[in-house]
C-alpha positions as CSV (number, residue, x, y, z in Angstrom):
1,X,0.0,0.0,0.0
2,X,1.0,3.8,-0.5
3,X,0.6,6.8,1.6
4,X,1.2,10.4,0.6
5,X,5.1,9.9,0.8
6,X,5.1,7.7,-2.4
7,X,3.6,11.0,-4.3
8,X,6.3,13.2,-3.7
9,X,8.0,10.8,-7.0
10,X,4.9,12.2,-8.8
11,X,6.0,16.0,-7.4
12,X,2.6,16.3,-6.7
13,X,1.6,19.5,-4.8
14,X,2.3,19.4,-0.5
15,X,-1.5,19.6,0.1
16,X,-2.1,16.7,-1.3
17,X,-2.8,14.6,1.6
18,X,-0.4,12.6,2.5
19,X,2.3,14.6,1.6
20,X,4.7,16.8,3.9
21,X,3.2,19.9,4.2
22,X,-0.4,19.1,4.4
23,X,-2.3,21.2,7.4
24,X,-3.6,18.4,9.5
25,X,-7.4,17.9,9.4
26,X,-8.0,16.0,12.4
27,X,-10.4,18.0,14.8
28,X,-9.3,19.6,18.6
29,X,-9.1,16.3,20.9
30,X,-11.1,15.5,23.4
31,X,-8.2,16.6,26.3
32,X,-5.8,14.6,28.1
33,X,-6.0,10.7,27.0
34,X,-6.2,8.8,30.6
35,X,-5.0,5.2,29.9
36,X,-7.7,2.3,29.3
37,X,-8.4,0.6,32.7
38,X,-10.1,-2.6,33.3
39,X,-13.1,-3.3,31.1
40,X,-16.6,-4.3,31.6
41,X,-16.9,-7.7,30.1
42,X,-20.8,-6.5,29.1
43,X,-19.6,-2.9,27.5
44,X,-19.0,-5.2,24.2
45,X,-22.6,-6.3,24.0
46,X,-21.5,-10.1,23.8
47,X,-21.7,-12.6,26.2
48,X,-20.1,-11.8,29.4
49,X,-16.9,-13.8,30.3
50,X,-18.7,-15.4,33.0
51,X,-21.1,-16.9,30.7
52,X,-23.7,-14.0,31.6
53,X,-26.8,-13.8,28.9
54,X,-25.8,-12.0,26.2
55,X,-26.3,-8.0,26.3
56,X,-28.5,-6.6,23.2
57,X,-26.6,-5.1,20.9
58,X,-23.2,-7.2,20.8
59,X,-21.8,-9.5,18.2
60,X,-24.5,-12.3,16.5
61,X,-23.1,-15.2,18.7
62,X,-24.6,-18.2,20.4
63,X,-23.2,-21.1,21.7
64,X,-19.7,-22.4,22.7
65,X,-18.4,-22.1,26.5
66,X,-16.5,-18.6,27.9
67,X,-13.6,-19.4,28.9
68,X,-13.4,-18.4,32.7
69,X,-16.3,-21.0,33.5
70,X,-19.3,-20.9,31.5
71,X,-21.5,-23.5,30.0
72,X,-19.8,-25.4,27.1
73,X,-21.7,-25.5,23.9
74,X,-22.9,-28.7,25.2
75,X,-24.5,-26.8,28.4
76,X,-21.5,-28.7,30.4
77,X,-19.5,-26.7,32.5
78,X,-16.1,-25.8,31.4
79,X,-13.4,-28.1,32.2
80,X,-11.2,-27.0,35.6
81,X,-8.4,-25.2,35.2
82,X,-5.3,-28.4,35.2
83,X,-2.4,-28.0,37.6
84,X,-0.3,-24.7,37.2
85,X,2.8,-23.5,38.2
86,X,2.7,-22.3,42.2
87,X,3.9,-19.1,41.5
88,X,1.4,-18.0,39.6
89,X,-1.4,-19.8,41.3
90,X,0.3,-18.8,44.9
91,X,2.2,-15.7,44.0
92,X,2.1,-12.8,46.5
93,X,-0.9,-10.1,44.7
94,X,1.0,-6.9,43.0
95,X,0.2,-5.1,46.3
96,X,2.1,-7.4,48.6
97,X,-1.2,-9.2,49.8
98,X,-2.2,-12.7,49.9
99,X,-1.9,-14.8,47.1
100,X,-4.6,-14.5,44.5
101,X,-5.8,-17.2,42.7
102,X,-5.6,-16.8,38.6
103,X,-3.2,-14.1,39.4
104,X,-0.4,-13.3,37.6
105,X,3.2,-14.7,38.6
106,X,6.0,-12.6,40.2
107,X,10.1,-13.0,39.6
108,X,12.9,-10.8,40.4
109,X,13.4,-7.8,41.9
110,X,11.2,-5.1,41.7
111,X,10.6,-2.6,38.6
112,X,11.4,1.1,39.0
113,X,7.4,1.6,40.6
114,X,8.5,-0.5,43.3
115,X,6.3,-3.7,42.3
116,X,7.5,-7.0,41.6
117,X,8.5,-7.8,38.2
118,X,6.2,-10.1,36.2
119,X,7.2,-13.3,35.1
120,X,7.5,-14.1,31.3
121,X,5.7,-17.5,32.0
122,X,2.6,-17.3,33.9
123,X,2.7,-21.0,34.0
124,X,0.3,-22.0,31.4
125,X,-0.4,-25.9,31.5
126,X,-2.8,-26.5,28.6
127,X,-6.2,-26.7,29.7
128,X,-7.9,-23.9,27.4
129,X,-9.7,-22.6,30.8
130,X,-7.1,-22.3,33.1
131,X,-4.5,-20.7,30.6
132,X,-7.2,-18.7,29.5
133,X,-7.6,-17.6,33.7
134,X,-4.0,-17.2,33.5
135,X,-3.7,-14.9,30.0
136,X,-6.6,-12.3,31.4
137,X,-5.1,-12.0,35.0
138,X,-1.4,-11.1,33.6
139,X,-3.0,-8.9,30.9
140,X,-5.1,-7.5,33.8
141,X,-1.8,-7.1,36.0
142,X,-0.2,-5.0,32.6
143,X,-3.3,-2.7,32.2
144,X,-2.9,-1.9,36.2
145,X,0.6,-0.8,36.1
146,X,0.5,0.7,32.5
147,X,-3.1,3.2,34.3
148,X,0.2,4.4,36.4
149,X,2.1,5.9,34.1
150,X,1.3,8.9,32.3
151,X,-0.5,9.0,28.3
152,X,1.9,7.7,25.7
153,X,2.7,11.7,24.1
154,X,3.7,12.5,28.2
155,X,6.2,10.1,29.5
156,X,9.9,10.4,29.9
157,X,12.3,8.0,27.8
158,X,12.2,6.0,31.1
159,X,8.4,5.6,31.3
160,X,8.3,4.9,27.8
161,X,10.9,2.2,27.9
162,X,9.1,0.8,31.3
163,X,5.2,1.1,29.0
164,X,7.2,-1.0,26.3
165,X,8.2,-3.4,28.1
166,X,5.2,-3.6,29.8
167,X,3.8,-4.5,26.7
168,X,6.2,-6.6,25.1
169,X,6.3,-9.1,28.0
170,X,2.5,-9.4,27.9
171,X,2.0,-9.8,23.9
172,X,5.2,-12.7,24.1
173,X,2.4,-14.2,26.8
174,X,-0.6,-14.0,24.1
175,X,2.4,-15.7,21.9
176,X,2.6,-18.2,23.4
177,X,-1.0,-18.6,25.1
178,X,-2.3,-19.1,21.3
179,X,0.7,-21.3,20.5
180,X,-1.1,-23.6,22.6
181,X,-4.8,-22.7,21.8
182,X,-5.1,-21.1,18.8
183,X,-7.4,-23.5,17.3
184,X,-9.4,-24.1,20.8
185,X,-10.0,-20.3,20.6
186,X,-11.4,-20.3,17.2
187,X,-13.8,-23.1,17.6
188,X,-15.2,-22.3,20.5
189,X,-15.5,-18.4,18.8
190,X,-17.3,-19.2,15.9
191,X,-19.1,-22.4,17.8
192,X,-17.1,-25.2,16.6
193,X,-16.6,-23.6,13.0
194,X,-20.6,-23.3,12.8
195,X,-20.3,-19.9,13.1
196,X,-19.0,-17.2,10.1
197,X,-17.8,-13.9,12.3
198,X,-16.5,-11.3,10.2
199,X,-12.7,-9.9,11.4
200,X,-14.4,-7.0,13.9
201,X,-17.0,-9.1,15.0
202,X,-14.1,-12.1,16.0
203,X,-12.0,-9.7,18.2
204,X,-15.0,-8.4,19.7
205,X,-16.4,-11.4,20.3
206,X,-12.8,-12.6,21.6
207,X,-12.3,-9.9,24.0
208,X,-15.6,-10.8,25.3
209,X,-14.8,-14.8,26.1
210,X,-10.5,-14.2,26.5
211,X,-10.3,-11.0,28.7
212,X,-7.2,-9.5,27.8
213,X,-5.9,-11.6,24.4
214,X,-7.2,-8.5,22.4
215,X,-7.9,-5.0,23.1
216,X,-11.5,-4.8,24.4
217,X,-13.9,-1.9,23.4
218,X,-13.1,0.7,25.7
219,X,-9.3,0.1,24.9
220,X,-10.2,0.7,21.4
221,X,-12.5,3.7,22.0
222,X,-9.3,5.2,24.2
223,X,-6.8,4.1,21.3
224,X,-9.1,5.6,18.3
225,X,-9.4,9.1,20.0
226,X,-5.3,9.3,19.0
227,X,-2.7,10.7,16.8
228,X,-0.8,7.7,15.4
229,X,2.4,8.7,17.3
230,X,-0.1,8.8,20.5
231,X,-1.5,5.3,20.6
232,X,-1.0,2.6,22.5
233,X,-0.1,-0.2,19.8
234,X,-3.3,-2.3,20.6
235,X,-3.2,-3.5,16.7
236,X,-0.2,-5.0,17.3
237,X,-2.0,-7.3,20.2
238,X,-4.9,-7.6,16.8
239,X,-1.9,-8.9,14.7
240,X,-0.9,-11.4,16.5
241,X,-4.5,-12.8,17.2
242,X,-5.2,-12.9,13.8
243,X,-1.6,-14.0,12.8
244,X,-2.2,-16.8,14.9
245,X,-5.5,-17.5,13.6
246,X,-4.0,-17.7,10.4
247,X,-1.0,-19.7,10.7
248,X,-3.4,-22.5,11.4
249,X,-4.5,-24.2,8.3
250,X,-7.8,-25.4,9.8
251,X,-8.7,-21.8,11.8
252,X,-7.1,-19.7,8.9
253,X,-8.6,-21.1,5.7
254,X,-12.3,-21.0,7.5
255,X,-11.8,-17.5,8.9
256,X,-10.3,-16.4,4.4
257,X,-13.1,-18.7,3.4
258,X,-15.3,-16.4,6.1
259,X,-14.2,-13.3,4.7
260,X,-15.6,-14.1,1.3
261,X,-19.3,-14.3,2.2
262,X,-20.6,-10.9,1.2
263,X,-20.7,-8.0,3.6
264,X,-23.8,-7.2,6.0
265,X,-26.3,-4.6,4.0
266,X,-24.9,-6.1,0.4
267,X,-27.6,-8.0,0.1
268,X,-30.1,-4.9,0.5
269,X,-27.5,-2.9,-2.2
270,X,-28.3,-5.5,-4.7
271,X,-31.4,-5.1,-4.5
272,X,-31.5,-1.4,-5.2
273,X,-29.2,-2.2,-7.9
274,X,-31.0,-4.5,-9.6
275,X,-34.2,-1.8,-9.8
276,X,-31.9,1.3,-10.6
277,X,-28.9,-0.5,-12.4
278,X,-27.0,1.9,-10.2
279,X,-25.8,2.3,-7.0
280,X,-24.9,5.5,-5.3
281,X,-22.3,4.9,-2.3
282,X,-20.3,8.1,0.6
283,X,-16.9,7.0,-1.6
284,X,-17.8,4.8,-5.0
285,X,-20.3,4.8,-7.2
286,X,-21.5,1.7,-9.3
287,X,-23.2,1.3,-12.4
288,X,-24.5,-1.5,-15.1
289,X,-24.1,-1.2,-18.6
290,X,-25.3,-3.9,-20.3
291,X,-22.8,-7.0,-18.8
292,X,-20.1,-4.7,-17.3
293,X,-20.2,-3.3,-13.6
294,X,-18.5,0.1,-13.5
295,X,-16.9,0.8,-9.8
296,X,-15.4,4.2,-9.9
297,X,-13.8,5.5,-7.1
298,X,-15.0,8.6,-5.5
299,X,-12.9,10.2,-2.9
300,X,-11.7,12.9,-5.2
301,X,-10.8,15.5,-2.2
302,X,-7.9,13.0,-1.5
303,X,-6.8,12.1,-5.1
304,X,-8.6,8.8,-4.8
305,X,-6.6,7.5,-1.7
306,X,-7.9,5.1,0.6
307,X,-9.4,5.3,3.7
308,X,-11.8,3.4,5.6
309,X,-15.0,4.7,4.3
310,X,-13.4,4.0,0.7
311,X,-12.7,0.6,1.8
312,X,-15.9,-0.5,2.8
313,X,-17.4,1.1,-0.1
314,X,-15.6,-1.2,-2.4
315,X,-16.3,-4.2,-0.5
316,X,-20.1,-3.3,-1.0
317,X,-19.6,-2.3,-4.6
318,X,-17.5,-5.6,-5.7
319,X,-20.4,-7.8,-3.6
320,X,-23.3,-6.1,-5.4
321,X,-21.2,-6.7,-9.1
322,X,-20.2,-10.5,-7.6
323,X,-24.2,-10.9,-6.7
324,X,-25.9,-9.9,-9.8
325,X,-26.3,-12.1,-12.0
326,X,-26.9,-10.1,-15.2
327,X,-23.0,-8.7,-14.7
328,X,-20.5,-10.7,-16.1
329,X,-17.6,-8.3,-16.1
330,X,-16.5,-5.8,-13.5
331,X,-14.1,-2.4,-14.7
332,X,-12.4,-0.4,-11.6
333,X,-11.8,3.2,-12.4
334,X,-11.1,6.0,-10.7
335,X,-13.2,9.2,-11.0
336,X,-12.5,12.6,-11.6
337,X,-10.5,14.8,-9.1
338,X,-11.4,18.3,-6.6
339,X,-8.0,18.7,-6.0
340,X,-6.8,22.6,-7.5
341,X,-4.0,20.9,-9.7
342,X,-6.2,17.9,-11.0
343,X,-9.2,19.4,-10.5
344,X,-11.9,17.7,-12.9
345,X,-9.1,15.4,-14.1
346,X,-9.5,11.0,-13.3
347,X,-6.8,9.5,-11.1
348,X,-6.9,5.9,-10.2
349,X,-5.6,6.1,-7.1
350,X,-3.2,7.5,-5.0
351,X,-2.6,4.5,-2.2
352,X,-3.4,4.8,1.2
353,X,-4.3,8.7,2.8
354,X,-1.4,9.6,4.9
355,X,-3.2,12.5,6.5
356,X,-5.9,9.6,7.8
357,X,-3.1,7.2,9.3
358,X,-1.1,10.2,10.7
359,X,-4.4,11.3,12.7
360,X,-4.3,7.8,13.7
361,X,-8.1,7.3,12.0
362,X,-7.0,4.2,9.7
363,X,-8.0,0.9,11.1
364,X,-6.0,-2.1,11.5
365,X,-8.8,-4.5,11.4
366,X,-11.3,-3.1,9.2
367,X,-8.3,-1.6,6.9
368,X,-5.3,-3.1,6.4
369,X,-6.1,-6.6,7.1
370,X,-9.6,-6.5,6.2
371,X,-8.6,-4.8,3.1
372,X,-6.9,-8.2,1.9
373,X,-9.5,-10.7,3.4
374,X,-12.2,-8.4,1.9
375,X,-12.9,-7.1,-1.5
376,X,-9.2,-7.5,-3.0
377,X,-9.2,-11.2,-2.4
378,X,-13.0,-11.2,-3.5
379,X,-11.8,-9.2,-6.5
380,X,-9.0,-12.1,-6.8
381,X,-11.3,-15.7,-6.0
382,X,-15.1,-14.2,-5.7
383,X,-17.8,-15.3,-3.6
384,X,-18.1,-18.3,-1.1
385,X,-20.7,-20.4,-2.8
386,X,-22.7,-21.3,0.2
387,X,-25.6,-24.0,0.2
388,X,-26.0,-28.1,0.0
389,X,-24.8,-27.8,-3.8
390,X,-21.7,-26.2,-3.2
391,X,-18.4,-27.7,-2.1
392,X,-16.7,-27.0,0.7
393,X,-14.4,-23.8,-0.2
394,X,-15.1,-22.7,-3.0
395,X,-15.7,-19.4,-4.6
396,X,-17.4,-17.9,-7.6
397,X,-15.7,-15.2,-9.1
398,X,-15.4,-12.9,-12.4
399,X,-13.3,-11.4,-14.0
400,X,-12.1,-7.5,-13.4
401,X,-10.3,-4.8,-15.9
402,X,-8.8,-1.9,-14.3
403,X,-8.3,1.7,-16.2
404,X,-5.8,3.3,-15.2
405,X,-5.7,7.3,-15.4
406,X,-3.1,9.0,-14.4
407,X,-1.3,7.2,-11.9
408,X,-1.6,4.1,-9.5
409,X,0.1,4.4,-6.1
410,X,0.7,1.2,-3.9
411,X,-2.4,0.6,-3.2
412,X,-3.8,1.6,-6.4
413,X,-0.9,-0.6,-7.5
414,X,-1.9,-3.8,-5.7
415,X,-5.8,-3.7,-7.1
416,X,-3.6,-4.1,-10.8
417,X,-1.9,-7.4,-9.6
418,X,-5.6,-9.4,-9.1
419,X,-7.4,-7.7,-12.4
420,X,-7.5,-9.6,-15.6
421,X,-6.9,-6.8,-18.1
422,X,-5.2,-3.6,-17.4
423,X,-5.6,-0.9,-19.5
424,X,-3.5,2.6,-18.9
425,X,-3.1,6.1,-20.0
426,X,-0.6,7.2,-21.9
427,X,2.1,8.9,-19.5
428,X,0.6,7.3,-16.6
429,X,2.8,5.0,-13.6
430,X,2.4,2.9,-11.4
431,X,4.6,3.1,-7.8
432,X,4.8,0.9,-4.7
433,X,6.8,3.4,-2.5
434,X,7.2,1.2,0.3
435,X,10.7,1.6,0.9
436,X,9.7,5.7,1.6
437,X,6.7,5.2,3.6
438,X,7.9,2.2,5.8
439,X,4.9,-0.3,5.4
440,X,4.4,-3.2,4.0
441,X,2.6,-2.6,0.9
442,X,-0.5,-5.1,1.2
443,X,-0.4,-8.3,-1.0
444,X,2.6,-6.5,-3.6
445,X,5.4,-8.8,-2.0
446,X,3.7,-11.9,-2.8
447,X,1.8,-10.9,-5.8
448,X,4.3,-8.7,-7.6
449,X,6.9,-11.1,-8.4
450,X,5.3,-13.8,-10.4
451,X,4.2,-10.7,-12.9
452,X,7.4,-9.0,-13.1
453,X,10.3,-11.2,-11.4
454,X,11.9,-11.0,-9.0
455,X,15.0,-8.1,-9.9
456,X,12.2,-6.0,-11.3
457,X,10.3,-6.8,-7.9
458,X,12.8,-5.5,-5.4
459,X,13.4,-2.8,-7.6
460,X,10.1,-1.7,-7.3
461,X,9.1,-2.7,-3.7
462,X,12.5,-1.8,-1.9
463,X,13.8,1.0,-4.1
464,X,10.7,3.0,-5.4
465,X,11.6,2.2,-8.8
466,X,8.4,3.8,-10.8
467,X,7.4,2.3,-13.6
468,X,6.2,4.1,-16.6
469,X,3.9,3.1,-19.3
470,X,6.9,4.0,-21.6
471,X,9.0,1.8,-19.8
472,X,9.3,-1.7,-21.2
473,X,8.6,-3.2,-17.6
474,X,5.0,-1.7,-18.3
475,X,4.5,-4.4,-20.6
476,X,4.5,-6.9,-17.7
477,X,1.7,-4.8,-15.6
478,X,-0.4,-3.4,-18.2
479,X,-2.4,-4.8,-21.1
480,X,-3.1,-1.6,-23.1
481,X,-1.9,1.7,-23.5
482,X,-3.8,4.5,-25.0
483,X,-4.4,7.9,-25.3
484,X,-7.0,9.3,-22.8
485,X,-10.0,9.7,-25.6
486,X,-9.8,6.2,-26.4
487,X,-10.0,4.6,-22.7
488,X,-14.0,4.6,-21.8
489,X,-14.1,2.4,-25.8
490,X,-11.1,0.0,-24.5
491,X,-12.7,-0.6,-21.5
492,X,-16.3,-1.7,-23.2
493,X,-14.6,-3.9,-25.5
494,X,-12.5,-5.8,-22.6
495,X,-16.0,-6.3,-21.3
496,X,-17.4,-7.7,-24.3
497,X,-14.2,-10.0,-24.6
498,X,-13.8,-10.5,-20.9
499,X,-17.8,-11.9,-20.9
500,X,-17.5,-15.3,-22.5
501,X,-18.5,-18.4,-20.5
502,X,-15.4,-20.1,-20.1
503,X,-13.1,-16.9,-19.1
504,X,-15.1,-17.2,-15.0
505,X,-13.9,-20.7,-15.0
506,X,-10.3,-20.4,-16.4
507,X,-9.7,-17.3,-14.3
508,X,-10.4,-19.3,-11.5
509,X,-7.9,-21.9,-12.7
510,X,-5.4,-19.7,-13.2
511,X,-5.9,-18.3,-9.6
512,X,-5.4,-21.9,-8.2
513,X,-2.6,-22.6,-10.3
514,X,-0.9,-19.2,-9.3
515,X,-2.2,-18.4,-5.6
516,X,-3.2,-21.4,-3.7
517,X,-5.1,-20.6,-0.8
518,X,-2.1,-22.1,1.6
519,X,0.1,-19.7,-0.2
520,X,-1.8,-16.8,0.6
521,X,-2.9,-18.0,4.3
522,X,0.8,-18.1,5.4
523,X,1.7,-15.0,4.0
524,X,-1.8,-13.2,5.3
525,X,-0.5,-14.9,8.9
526,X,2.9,-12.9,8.8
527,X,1.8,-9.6,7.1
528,X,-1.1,-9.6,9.9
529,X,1.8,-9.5,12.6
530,X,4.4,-8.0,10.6
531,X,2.5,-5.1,9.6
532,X,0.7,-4.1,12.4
533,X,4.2,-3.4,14.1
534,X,5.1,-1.5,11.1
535,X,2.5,1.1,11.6
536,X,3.6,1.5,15.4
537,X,7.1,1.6,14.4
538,X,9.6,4.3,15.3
539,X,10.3,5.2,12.0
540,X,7.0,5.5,10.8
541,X,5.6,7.1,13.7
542,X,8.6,9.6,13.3
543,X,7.6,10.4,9.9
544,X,3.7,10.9,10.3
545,X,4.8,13.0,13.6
546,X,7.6,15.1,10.8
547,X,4.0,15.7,8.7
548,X,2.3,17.0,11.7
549,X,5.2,19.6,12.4
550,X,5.5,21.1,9.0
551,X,1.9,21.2,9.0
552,X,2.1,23.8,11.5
553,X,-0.7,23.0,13.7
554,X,0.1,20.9,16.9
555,X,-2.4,17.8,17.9
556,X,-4.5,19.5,20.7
C-alpha cells in the first residue's frame, strides 16, 4: 500500500494529503488521554466472560463455552483449570497481599514503581480454561501498572521504555498462550466452525470470552481518540490474534473462506441495484451497462486515496457486481478529481491517505487486514458459494479490468496485480513506494513477483523504482496503452471480450494454479503480525509525527 510519501515521486503538490506539508485535518481532541483501565466484560454487547446472557446489541453469537467457567456448547460446564505452576497460582498479589488465585506470577526484583517484576511464564499448562484464567489476569496485571504511568505523548524515555516493556512481555504471553490454543479459541469463537464472524465481530467477540488476548472496546475507543504517534499499539496485540489465527490451516482457511461471504447490507444494495442499475455509495459509485459493472472511485478530495469509508465502499460495490447475475464483467476506475491541480481530471488512485493514518483514524482490522481478506481477495477468487450444492471452499468469481488514469500508487498498484486486463493512459505510472513510507505494501510482495520477477520486484518494492507506461517493464503490468480519448471504448470492448462463458472458470484456474489458498494463508498470517508493528514503528511514527510539524498545527 501507498501513503502520501510515495507522491512526492509524482512531485505532486504538499496539500495533497499525505504529503509533507499538508495542514492536518484531524479535529481539537477530546483533552488529556487517561490510559484504558479494566473493562466491563458487558460494555462489548456479547456474552459476558462469565457466561452471563448475552447484552443486546453485541456480536451475533450463540453457543460455545466462555472461557473463565461458562457453559460449554454442550451446556457442560467448562473443564477445571489443570495443575499450574505455584507461582502463579500462589504468588504474593501486585500489592504485597495474599496470594490470589488466577493471578499473575512474580520473579525478580522489583521494577522502578516498586512492584514486583512479572514473570514471562505465567505458568500456562494446557487446559484452554485455566491458561485462559491465566492470560486475562497477567493482561489485567499489565493494564494496572500501564493506568500508572502517564498517556503515551507524556512520559519520559524512562516511562516509555518501562510502557514498552510492559507490553512486550505481555504480547510474548498471548504468543505463546495461542501457541497452545489457537485453534481451541477459534472453535469455541465461531461455535465449533458453525459460526462465520467477520474480522471485527471475532476480536470483539474474543475480548468478550479471553479478557485481555485483544484490546477490548473501551481500549479501542481510548486508542481511536489518538494521533498515530499517540496510541498505545493495541493493533499490534490484533496482529498477532489474527496471525495466529491464520497460521493455522484449519482456523485460517475457515476464517479467508469467512471473509468471502458478502458483507452485511450487500444483500439490500443488490437489490436497489437490480431496480436502478446503479448504486450510489459516501466514496464509489457503481453502475451496469449492459454485462459490465463500472466501480469508480470517489474520494476525489484526496486524489482517490484510501481510507476506511473508501474501503468499505468497495467491498459493497464488488459484492453487489459479484451478486448480480446479469454482470458478467467488473471495470475499476477512478473518478475525476477536486484537487486545484487535477481538478476535474480522473486519477486511479493514489494509495493509502497519509493524512488519515497520521491522525491515527485508519483501522487495522477493518483496513489493512480486512482490506486483503475483503474485496481485493474477492476481486481475486469471488464469492463463497454457500448451500447443499456447493463444495466446501469454494468461490465464484469474475473477471475484473482496471483503467488506469493518471497514476496508481501502492495501493492503487496492488488492485492491478488481481485484475484480468489492465488498460492505462498514456504517461501514466504505477509506484509501490514502500521503501519511503515504511509499510508493507498489502499483498505486492507476494503478488508482484510472479508478474514482473523477481529483480524488477525488489526494484520496485525496496527502491521506489516507478514504472512508466513508456518503460518496457509496463509491458509486464499493463495490457493496453492509449491515449485518454480512447480509454471509456477499451474498456467496453474488454468487457465484451472478458464476458464469454469459459473466461469465470479459467480465471479461477489460473488463480489456483498461481495463488493457492495455503500460499496466501501463510503470507496473510505474517503480514497480519508484521505489519501491524510496522505502523507503530519508530520510524513510521517519526515520519507521520515530521507531517504534523510542518503542517504547522500541533495535535491538541
Amino acid at each position: 500500500m501507498s501513503d502520501g510519501a510515495g507522491r512526492r515521486e509524482a512531485n505532486l503538490p504538499a496539500d495533497v494529503p499525505g504529503t509533507p506539508g499538508t495542514p492536518d485535518s484531524r479535529a481539537a481532541s477530546a483533552g488529556p488521554e487517561a490510559p484504558a483501565g479494566p473493562r466491563d466484560s458487558a460494555a462489548s454487547g456479547g456474552p459476558s466472560a462469565s457466561g452471563g446472557p448475552a447484552v443486546p446489541g453485541g456480536p451475533a453469537f450463540s453457543g460455545g463455552p466462555t472461557a473463565s467457567g461458562g457453559p460449554t456448547a454442550s451446556g457442560d460446564p467448562d473443564a477445571p483449570a489443570g495443575p499450574r505452576d505455584s507461582a502463579a497460582s500462589g504468588g504474593p498479589s501486585a500489592s504485597g497481599g495474599p496470594a490470589v488465585p488466577g493471578g499473575p506470577a512474580f520473579s525478580g526484583d522489583p521494577d522502578a514503581s516498586g512492584d514486583p517484576a512479572l514473570s514471562g511464564d505465567p505458568g500456562f499448562c494446557g487446559d484452554l480454561a485455566g491458561d485462559a484464567k491465566l492470560l486475562a489476569g497477567y493482561a489485567a496485571e499489565t493494564e494496572r501498572r500501564l493506568a500508572l504511568l502517564p498517556a503515551r505523548p507524556d512520559r519520559t524515555a524512562a516511562e516509555a521504555e518501562r510502557a514498552e516493556g510492559l507490553h512486550e512481555d505481555c504480547r510474548a504471553v498471548r504468543h505463546a498462550f495461542l501457541a497452545r490454543h489457537a485453534d481451541a479459541v477459534y472453535d469455541e469463537l465461531t461455535a465449533g466452525r458453525t459460526l462465520r464472524p467477520r474480522l471485527p465481530d471475532l476480536a470483539a467477540e474474543a475480548a468478550v470470552r479471553f479478557p485481555g488476548l485483544v484490546p477490548d472496546v473501551a481500549q479501542l475507543a481510548a486508542e481511536g481518540e489518538r494521533l498515530q504517534a499517540h496510541k498505545e499499539g493495541r493493533a499490534i496485540d490484533q496482529g498477532i490474534f489474527f496471525g495466529a489465527l491464520l497460521r493455522s490451516p484449519t482456523a485460517g482457511t475457515h476464517l479467508i473462506e469467512s471473509m468471502l461471504r458478502p458483507a452485511p447490507g450487500s444483500a439490500a444494495r443488490l437489490a436497489e441495484f437490480r431496480r436502478t442499475d446503479r448504486l450510489e455509495l459516501p466514496a464509489v459509485l457503481l453502475e451496469r451497462r449492459g454485462e459490465g459493472a463500472y466501480v469508480t472511485f470517489r474520494n476525489g478530495h484526496c486524489l482517490n486515496a484510501e481510507d476506511d469509508r473508501l474501503i468499505s465502499d468497495l467491498e459493497t460495490a464488488v459484492d453487489v457486481a459479484l451478486l448480480d447475475d446479469r454482470i458478467r464483467v467488473g471495470v475499476l476506475r477512478g473518478g475525476p478529481v477536486t484537487h486545484r491541480r487535477h481538478a476535474g481530471r480522473r486519477i486511479f488512485s493514489a494509495g493509502i491517505n497519509l493524512k488519515e493514518l497520521h491522525a491515527g483514524r485508519i483501522s487495522f482490522v477493518e483496513f489493512l487486514l480486512g482490506r486483503e481478506l475483503g474485496y481485493v481477495n474477492k476481486l481475486a477468487r469471488g464469492l463463497l458459494r454457500e448451500g447443499p450444492a456447493a463444495a466446501a471452499g469454494t468461490t465464484a468469481g469474475k473477471p475484473w479490468v482496471g483503467v488506469v488514469d493518471a497514476f496508481a500508487i501502492g495501493g492503487g498498484m496492488q488492485l492491478l496485480l488481481v485484475l484480468d486486463r489492465v488498460i492505462a493512459e498514456e504517461g501514466a505510472f504505477l509506484s509501490l513506494p514502500a521503501a519511503d513510507e515504511g509499510i508493507v505494501p498489502g499483498l505486492g510482495n507476494l503478488r508482484l513477483t510472479r508478474l514482473t520477477g523477481a529483480r524488477t520486484a525488489r526494484q520496485v518494492i525496496l527502491s521506489g523504482r516507478r514504472i512508466r507506461t513508456s518503460d518496457p517493464a509496463a509491458a509486464l503490468l499493463v495490457d493496453e496503452v492509449l491515449p485518454a480519448a480512447a480509454l471509456d471504448a477499451a474498456a467496453e470492448r474488454a468487457v465484451r471480450e472478458l464476458a464469454g462463458p469459459a473466461v469465470a472458470a479459467n480465471r479461477a484456474m489460473l488463480t489456483l494454479a498461481e495463488e493457492p489458498l495455503e500460499l496466501l494463508r501463510g503470507y496473510l498470517a505474517e503480514f497480519a503480525v508484521v505489519q501491524a508493528r510496522r505502523i507503530h514503528s519508530p520510524d513510521v511514527l517519526a515520519k507521520t509525527e515530521r507531517h504534523r510539524a510542518r503542517s504547522g498545527r500541533a495535535p491538541a
